[in-house]
C-alpha positions as CSV (number, residue, x, y, z in Angstrom):
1,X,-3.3,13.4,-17.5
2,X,-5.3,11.9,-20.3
3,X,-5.4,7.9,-20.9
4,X,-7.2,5.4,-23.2
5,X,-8.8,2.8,-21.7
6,X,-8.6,-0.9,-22.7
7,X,-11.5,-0.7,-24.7
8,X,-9.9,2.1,-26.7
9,X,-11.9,4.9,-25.0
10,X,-10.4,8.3,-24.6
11,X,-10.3,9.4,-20.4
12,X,-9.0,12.1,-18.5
13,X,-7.3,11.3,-15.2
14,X,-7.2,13.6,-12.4
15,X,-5.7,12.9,-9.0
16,X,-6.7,14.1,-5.6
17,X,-6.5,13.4,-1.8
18,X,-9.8,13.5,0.0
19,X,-11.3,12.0,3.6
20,X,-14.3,9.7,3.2
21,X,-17.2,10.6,5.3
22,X,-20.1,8.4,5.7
23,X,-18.8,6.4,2.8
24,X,-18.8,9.3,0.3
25,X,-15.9,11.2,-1.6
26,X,-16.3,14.8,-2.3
27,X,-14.9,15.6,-5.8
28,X,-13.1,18.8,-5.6
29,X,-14.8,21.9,-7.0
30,X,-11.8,22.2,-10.0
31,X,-12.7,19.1,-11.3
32,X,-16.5,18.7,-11.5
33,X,-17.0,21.1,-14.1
34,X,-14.4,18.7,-16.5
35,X,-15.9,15.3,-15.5
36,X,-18.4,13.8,-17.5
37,X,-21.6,11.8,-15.5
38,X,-19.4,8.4,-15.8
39,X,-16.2,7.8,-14.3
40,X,-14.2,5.2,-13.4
41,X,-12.6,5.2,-9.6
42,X,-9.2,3.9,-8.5
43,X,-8.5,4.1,-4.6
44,X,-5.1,3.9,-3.2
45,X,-6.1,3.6,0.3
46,X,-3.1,4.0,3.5
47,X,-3.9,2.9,6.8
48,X,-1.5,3.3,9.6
49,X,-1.5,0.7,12.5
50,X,0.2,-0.1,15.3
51,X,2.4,-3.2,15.5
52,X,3.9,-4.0,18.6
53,X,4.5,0.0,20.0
54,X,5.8,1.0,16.5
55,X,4.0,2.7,13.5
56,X,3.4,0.4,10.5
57,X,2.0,1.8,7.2
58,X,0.1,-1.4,6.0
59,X,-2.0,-1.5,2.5
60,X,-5.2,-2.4,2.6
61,X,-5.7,-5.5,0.8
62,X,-2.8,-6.6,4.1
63,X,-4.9,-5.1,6.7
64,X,-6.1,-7.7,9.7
65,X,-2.9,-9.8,8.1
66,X,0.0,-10.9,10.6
67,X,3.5,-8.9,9.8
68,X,5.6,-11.2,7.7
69,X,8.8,-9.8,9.6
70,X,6.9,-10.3,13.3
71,X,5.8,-13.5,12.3
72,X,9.0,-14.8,11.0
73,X,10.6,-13.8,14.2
74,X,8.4,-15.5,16.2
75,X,8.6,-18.4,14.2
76,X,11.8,-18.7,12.3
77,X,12.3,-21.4,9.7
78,X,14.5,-24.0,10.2
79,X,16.9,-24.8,7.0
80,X,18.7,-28.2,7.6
81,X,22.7,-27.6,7.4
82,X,22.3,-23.8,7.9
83,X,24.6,-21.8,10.4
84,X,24.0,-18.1,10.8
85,X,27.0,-16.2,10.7
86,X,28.4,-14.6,14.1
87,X,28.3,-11.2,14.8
88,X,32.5,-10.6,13.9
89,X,31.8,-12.7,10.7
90,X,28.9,-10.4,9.5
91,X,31.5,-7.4,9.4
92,X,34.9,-9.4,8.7
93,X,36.5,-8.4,5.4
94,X,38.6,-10.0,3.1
């Protein structure tokens, strides 16, 4: 894919998954021959966690960050004149 950078700069993109090993990225062998000496690096980045016995994908600017959904359930907000519906309510139709 080819782009143009904000300062008006012509760039091919090119978009692969790799494994960091001692803080290094291995470009793959297609590529090196088309990339120039300066490039500019984007990393989408997936960690997987566990939260409370269940598998959570989490990104990682949220990593070390409490669950919003686990925290709300542990601490639910109170809204003054609120009723939550009953379970035959949820499902009645009109």
């Amino acid at each position: 894919m080819n782009i143009i950078n904000e300062r008006g700069v012509f760039m091919e993109a090119v978009e692969f998954t790799a494994t960091i090993r001692e803080g290094r990225i291995e470009i793959p062998q297609e590529y090196r021959g088309r990339l120039g000496e300066h490039v500019r690096i984007i990393i989408l980045s997936q960690e997987t966690s566990r939260t409370e016995g269940r598998a959570s994908t989490i990104p990682h600017a949220l990593k070390g960050r409490p669950d919003m959904l686990d925290q709300l359930l542990e601490h639910p907000r109170r809204v003054e004149g609120f009723t939550p519906l009953k379970r035959d309510q949820i499902y009645e139709r009109d």
